[in-house]
PDB file of N, CA, C and O in Angstrom:
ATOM      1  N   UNK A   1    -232.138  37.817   6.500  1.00  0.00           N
ATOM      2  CA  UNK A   1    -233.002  38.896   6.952  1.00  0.00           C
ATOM      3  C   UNK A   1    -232.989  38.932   8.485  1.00  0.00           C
ATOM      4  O   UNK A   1    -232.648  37.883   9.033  1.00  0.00           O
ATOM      5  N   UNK A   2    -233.255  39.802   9.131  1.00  0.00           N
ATOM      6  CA  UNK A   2    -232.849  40.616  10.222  1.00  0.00           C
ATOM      7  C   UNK A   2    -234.113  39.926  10.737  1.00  0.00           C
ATOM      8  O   UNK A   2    -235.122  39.890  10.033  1.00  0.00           O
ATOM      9  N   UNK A   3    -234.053  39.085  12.602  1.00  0.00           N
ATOM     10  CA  UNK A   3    -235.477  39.055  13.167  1.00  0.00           C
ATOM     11  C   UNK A   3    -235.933  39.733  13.894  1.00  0.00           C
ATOM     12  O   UNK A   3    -235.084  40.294  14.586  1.00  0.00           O
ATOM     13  N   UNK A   4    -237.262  40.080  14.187  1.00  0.00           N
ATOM     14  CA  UNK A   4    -237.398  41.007  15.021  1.00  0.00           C
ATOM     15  C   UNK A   4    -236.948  41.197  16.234  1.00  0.00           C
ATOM     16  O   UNK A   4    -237.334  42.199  16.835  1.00  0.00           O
ATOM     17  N   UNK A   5    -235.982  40.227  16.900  1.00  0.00           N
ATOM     18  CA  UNK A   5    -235.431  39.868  17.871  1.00  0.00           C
ATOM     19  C   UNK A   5    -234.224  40.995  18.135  1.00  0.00           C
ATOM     20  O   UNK A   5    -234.005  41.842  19.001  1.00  0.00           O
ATOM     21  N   UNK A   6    -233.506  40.505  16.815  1.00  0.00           N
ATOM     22  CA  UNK A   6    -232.558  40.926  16.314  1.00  0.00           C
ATOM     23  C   UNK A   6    -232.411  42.616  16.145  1.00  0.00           C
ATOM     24  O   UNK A   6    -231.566  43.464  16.432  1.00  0.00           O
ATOM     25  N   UNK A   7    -233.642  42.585  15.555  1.00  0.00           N
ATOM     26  CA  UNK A   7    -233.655  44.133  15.416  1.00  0.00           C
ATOM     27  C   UNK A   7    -234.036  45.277  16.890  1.00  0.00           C
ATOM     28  O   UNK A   7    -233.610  46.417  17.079  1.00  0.00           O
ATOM     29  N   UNK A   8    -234.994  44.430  17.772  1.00  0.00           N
ATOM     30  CA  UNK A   8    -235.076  45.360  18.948  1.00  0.00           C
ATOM     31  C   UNK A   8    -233.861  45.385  19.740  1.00  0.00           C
ATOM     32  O   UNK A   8    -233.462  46.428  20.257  1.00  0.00           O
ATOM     33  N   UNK A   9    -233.187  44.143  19.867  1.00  0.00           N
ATOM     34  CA  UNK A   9    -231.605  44.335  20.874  1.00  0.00           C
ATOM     35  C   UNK A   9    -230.649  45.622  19.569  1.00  0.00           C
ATOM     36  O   UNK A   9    -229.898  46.506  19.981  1.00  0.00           O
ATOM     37  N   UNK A  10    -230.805  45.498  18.789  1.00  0.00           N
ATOM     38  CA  UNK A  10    -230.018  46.564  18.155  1.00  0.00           C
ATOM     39  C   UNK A  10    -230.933  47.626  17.906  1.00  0.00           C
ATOM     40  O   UNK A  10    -231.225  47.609  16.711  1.00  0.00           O
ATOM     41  N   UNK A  11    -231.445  48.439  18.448  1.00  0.00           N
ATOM     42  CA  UNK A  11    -232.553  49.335  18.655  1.00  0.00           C
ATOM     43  C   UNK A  11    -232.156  49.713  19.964  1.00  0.00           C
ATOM     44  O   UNK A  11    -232.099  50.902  20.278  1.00  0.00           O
ATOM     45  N   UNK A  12    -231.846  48.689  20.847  1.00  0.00           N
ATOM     46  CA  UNK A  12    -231.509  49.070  22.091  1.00  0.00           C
ATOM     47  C   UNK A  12    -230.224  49.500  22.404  1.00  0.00           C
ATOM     48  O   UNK A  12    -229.905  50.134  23.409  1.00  0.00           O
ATOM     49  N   UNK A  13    -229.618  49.190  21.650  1.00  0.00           N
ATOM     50  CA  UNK A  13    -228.002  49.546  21.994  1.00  0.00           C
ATOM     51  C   UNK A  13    -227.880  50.734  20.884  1.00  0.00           C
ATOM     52  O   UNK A  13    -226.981  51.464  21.303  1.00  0.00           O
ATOM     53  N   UNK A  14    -228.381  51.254  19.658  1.00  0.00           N
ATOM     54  CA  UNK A  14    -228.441  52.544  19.550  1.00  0.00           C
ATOM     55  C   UNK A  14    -228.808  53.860  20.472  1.00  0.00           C
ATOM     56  O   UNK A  14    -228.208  54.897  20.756  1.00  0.00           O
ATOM     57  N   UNK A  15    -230.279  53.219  20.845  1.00  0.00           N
ATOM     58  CA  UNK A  15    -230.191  53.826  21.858  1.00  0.00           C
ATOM     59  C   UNK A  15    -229.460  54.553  22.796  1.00  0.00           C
ATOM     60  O   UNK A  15    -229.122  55.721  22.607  1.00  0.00           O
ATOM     61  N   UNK A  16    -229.113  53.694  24.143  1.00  0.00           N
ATOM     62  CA  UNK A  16    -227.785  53.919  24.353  1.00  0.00           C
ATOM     63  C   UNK A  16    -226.984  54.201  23.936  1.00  0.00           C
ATOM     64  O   UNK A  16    -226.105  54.427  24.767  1.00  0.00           O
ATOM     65  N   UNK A  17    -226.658  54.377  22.810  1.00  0.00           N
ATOM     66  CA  UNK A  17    -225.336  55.072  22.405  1.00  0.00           C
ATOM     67  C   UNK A  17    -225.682  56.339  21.825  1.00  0.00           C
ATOM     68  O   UNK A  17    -224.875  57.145  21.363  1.00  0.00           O
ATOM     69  N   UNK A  18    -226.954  56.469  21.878  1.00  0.00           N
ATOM     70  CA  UNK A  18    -227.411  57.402  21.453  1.00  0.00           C
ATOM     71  C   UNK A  18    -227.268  58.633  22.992  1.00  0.00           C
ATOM     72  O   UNK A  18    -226.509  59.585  23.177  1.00  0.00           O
ATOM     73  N   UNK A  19    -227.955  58.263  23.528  1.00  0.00           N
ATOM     74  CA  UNK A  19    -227.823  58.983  24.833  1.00  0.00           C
ATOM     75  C   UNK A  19    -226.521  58.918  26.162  1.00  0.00           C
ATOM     76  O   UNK A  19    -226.599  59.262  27.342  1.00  0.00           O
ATOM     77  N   UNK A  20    -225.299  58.295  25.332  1.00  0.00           N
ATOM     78  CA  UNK A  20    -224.102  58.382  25.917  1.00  0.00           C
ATOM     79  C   UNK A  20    -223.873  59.515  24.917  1.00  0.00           C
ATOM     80  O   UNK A  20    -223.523  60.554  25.477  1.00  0.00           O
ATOM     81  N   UNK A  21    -223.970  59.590  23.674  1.00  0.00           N
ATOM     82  CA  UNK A  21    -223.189  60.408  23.026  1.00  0.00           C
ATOM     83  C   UNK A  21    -224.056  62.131  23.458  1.00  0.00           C
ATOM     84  O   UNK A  21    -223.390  63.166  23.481  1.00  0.00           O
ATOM     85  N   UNK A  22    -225.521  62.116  23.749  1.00  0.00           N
ATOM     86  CA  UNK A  22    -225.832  63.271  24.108  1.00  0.00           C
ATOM     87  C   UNK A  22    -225.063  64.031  25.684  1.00  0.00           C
ATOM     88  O   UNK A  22    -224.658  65.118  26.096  1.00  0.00           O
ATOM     89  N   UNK A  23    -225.215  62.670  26.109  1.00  0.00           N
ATOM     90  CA  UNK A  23    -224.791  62.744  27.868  1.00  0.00           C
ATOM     91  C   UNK A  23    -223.110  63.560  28.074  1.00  0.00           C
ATOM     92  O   UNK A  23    -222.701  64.449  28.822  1.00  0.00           O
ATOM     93  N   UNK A  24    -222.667  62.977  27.321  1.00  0.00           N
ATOM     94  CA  UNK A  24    -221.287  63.329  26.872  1.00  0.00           C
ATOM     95  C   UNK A  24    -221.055  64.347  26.611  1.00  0.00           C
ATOM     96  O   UNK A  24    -220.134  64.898  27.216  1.00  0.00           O
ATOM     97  N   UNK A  25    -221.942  65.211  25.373  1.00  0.00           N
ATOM     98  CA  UNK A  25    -221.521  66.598  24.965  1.00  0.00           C
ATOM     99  C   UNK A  25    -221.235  65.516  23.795  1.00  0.00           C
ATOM    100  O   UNK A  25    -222.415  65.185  23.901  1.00  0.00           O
ATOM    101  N   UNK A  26    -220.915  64.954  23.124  1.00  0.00           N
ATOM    102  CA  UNK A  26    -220.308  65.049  21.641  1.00  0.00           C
ATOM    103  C   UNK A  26    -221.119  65.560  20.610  1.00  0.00           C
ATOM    104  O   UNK A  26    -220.671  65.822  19.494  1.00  0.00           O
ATOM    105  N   UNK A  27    -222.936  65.793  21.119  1.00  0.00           N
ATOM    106  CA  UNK A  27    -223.556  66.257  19.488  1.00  0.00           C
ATOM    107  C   UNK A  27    -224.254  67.427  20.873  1.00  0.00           C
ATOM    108  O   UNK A  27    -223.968  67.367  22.069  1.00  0.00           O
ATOM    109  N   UNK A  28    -225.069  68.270  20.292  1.00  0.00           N
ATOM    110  CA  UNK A  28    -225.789  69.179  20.404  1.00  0.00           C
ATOM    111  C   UNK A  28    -227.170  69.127  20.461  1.00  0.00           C
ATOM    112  O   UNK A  28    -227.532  68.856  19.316  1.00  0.00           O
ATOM    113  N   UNK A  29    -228.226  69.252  21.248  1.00  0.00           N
ATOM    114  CA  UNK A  29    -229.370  68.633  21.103  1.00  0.00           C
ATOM    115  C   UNK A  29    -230.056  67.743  20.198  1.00  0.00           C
ATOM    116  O   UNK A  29    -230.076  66.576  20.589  1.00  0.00           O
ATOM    117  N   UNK A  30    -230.728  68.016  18.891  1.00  0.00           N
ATOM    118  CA  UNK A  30    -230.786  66.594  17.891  1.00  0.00           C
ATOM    119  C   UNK A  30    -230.186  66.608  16.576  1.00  0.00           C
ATOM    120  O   UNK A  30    -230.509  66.069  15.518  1.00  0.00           O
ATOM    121  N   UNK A  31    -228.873  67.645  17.038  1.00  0.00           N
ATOM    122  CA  UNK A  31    -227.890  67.318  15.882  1.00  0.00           C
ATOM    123  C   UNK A  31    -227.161  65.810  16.269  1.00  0.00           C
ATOM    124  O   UNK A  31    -227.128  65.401  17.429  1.00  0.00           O
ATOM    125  N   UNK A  32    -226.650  65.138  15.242  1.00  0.00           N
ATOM    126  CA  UNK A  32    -225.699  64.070  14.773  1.00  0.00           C
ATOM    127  C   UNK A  32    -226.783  62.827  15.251  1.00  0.00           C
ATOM    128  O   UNK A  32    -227.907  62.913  15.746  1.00  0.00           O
ATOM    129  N   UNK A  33    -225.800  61.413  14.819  1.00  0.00           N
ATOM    130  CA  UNK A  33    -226.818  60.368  14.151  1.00  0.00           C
ATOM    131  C   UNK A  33    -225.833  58.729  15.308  1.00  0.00           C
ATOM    132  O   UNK A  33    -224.763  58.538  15.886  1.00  0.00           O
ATOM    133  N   UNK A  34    -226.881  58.132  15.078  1.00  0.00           N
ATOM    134  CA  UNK A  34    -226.446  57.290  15.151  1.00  0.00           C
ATOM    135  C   UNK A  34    -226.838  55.901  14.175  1.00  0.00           C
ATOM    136  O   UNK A  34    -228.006  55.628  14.454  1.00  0.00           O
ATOM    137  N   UNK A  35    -226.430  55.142  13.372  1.00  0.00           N
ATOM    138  CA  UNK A  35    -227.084  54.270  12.411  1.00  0.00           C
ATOM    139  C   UNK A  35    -226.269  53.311  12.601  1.00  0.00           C
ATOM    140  O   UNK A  35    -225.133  53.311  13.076  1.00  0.00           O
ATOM    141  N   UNK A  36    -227.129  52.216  12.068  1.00  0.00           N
ATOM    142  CA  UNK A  36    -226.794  50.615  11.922  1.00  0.00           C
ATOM    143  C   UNK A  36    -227.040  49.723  10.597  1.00  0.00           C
ATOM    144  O   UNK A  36    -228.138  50.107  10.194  1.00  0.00           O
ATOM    145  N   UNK A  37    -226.749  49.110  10.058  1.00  0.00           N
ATOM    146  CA  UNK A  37    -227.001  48.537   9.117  1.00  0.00           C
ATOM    147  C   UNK A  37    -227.968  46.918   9.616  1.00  0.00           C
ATOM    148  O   UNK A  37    -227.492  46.190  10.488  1.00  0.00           O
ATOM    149  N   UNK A  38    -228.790  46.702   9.189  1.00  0.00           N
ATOM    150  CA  UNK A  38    -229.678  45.577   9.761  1.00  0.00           C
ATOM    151  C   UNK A  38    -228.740  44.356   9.791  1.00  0.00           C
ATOM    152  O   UNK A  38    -227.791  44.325   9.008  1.00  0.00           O
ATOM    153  N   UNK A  39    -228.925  43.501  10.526  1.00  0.00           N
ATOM    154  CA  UNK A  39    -227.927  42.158  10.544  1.00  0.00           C
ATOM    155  C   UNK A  39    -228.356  40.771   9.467  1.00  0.00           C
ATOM    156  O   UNK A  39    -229.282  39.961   9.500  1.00  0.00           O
ATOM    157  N   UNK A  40    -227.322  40.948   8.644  1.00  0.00           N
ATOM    158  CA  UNK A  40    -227.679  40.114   7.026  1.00  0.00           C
ATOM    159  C   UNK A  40    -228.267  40.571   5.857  1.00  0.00           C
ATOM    160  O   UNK A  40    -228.538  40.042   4.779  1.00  0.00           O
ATOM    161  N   UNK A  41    -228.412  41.800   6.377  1.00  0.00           N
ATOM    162  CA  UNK A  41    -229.146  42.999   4.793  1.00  0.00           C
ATOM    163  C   UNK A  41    -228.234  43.880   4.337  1.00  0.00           C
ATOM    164  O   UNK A  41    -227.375  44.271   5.126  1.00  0.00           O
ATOM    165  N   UNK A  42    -228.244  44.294   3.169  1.00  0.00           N
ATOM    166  CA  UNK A  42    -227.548  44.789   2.626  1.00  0.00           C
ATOM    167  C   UNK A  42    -228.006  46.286   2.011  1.00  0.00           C
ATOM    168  O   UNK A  42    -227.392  46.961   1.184  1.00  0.00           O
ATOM    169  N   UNK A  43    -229.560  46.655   2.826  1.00  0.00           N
ATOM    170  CA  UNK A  43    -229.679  47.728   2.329  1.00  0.00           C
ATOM    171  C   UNK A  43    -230.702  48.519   3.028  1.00  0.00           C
ATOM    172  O   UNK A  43    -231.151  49.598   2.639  1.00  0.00           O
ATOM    173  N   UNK A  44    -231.028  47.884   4.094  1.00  0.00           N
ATOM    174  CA  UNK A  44    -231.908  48.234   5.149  1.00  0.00           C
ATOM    175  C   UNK A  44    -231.051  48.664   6.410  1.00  0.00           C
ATOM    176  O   UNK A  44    -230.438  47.736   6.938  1.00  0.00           O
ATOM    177  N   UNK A  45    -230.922  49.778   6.917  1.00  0.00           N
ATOM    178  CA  UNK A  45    -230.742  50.592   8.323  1.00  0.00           C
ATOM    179  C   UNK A  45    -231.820  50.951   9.221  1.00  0.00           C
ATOM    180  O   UNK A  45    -233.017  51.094   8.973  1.00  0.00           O
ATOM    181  N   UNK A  46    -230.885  51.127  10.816  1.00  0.00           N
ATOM    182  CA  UNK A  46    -231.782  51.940  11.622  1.00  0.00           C
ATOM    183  C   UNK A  46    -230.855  52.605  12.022  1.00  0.00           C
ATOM    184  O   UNK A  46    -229.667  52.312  12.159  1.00  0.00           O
ATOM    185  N   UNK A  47    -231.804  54.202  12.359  1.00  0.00           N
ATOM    186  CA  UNK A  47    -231.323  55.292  12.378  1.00  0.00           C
ATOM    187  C   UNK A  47    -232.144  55.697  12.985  1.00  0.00           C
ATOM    188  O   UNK A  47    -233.332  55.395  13.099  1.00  0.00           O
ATOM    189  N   UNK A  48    -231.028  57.008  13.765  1.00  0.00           N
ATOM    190  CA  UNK A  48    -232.130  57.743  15.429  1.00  0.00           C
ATOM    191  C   UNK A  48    -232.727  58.793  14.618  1.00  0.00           C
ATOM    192  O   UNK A  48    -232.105  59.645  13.983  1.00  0.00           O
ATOM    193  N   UNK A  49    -233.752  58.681  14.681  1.00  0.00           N
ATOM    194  CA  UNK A  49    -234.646  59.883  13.838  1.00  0.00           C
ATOM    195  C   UNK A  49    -235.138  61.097  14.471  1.00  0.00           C
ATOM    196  O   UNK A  49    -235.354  61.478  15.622  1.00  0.00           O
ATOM    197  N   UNK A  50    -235.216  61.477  13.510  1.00  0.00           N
ATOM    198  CA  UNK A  50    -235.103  63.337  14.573  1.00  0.00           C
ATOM    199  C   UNK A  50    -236.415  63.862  15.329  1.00  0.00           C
ATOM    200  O   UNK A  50    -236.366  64.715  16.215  1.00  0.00           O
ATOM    201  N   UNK A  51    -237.827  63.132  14.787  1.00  0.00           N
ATOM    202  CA  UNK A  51    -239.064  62.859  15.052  1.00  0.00           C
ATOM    203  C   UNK A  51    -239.606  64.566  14.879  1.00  0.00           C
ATOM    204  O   UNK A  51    -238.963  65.530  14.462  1.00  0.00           O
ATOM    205  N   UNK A  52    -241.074  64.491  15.389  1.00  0.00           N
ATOM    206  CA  UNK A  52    -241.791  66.270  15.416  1.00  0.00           C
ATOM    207  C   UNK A  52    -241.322  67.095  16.349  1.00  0.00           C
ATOM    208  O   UNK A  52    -241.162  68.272  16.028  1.00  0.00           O
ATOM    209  N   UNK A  53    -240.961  66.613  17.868  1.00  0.00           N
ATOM    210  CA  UNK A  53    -240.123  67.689  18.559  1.00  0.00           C
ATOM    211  C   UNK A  53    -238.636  67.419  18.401  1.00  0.00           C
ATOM    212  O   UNK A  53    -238.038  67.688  19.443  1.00  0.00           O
ATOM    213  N   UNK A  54    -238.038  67.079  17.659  1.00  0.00           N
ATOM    214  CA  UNK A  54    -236.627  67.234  17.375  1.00  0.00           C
ATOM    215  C   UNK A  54    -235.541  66.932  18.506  1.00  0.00           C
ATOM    216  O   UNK A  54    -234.480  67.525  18.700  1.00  0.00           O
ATOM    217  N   UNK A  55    -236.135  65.753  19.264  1.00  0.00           N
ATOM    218  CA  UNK A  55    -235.629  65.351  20.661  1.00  0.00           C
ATOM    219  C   UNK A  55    -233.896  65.222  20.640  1.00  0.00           C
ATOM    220  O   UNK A  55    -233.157  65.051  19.671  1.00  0.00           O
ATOM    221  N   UNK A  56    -233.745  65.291  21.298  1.00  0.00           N
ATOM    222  CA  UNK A  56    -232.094  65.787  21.860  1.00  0.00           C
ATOM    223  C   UNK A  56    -231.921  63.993  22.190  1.00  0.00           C
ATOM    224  O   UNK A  56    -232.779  63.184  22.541  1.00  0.00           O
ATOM    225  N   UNK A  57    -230.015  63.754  21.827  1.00  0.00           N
ATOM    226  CA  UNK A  57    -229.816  62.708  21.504  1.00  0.00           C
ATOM    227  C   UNK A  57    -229.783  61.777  23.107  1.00  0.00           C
ATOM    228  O   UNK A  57    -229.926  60.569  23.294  1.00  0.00           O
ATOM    229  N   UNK A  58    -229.559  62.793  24.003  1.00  0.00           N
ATOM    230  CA  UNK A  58    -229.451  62.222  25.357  1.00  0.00           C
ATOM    231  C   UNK A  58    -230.922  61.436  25.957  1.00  0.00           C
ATOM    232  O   UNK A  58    -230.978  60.669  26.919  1.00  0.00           O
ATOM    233  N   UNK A  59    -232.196  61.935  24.977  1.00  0.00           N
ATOM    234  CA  UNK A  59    -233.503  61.320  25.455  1.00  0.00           C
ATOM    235  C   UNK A  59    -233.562  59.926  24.600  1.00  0.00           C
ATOM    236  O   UNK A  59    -234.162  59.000  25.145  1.00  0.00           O
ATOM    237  N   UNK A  60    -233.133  59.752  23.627  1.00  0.00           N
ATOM    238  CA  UNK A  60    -233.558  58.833  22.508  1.00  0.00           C
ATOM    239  C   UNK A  60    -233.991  57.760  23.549  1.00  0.00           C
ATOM    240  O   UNK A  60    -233.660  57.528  24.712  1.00  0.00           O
ATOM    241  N   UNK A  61    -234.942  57.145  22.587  1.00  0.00           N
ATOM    242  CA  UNK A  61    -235.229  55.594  23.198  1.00  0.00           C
ATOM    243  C   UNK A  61    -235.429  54.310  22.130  1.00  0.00           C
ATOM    244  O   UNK A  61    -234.720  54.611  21.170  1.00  0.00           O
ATOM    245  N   UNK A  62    -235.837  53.488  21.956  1.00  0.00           N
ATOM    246  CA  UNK A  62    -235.777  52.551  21.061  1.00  0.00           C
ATOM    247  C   UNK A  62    -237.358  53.284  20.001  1.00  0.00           C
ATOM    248  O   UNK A  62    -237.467  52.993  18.810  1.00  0.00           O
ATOM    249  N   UNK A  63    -238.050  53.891  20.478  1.00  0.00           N
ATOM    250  CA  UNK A  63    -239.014  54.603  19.567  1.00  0.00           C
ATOM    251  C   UNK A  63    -238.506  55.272  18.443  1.00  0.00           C
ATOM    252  O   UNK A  63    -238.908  55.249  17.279  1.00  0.00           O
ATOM    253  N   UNK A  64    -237.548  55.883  18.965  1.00  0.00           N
ATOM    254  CA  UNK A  64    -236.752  57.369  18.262  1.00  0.00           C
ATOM    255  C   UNK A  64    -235.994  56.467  16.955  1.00  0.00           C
ATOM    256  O   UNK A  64    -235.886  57.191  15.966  1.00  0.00           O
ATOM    257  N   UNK A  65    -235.567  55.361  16.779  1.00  0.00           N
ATOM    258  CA  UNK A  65    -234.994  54.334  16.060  1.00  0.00           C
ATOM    259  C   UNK A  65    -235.829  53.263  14.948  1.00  0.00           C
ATOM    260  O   UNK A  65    -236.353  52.152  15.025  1.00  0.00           O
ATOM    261  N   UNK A  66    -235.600  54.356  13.831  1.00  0.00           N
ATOM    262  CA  UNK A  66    -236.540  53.668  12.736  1.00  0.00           C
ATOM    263  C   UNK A  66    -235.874  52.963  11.473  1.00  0.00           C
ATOM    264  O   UNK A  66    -234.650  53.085  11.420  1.00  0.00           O
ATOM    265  N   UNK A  67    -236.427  52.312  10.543  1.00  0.00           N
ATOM    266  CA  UNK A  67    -235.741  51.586   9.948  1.00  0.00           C
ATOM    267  C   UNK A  67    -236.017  51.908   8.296  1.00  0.00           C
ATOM    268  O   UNK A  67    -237.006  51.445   7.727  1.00  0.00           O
ATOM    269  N   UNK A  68    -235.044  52.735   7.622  1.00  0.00           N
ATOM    270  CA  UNK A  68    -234.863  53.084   6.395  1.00  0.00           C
ATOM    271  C   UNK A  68    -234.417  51.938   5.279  1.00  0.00           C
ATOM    272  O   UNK A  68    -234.186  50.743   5.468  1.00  0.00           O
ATOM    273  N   UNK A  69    -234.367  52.874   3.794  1.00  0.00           N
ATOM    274  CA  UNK A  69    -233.953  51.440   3.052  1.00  0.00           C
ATOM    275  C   UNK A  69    -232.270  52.508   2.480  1.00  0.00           C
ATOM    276  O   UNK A  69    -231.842  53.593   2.874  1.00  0.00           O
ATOM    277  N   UNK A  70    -231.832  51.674   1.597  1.00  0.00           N
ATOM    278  CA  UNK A  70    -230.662  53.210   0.800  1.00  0.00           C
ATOM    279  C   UNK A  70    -230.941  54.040   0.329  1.00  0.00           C
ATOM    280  O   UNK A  70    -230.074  54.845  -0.012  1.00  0.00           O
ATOM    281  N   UNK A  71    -232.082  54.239   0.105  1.00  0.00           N
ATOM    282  CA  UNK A  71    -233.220  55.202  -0.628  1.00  0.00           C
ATOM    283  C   UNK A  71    -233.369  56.679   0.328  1.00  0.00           C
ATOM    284  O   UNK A  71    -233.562  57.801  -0.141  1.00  0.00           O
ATOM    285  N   UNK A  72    -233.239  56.369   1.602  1.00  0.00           N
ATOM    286  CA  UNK A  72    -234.036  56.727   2.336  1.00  0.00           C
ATOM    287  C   UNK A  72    -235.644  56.794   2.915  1.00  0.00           C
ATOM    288  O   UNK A  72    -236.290  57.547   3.642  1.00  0.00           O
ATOM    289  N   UNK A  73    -235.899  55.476   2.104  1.00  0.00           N
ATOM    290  CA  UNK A  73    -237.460  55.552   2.634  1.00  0.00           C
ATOM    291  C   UNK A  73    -237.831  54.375   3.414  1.00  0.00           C
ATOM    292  O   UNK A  73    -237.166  53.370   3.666  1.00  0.00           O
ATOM    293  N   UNK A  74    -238.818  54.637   3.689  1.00  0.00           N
ATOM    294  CA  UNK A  74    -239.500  53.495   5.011  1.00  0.00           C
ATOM    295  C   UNK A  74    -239.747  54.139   5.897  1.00  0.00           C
ATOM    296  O   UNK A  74    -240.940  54.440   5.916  1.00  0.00           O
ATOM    297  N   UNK A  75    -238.889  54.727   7.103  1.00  0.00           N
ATOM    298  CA  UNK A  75    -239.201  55.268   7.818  1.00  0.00           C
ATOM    299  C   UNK A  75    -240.218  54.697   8.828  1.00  0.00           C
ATOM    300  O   UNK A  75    -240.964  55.493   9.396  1.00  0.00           O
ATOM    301  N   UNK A  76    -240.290  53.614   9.047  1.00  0.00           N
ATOM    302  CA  UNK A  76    -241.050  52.853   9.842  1.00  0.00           C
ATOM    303  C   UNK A  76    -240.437  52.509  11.129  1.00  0.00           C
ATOM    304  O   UNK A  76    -239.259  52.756  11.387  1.00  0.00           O
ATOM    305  N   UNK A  77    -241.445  51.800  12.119  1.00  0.00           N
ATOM    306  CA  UNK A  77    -240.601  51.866  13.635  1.00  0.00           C
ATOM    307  C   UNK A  77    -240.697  49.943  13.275  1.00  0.00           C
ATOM    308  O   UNK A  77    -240.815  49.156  14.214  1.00  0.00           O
ATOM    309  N   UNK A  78    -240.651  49.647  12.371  1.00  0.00           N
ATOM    310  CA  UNK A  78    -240.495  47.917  12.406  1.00  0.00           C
ATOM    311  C   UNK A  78    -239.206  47.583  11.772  1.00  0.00           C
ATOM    312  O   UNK A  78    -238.853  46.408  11.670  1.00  0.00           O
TER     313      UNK A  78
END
C-alpha cells in the first residue's frame, strides 16, 4: 500500500506534468488527463480532476489530484 509520503511526491509530479502539458498546448483548457496508478496497488489511481470550475491543465496543483478506485469511485484528495 501506497504511503502518504509516497502519494504526495506523486501528486506532485502529476502536477507538473500536468501543467507542462497545458503550458505546451498539447490539451485544451481542462480537456485531457493525466493518471497514475498508486505505488504497490493494483487498483487505486490518481487522476487530475476536472473539479467545479473546470480548471485548465496549465493551473493544476496537487489539490486538483484525487485518488479513484477501478470503479471510478472515491474521489477523495487522500
Amino acid at each position: 500500500m501506497a504511503t502518504v509520503q509516497e502519494i504526495g511526491e506523486r501528486k506532485e509530479k502529476m502536477a507538473l506534468a500536468c501543467r507542462i502539458m497545458g503550458l505546451r498546448g498539447v490539451t485544451r483548457g481542462s480537456f485531457g488527463h493525466i493518471s497514475a496508478r498508486l505505488p504497490g496497488e493494483q487498483n487505486r489511481f490518481l487522476i487530475k480532476s476536472k473539479g467545479p470550475q473546470g480548471t485548465a491543465l496549465e493551473f493544476a496543483t496537487t489539490r486538483d489530484i484525487i485518488t479513484i478506485d477501478e470503479n471510478g469511485e472515491g474521489g477523495n484528495h487522500g
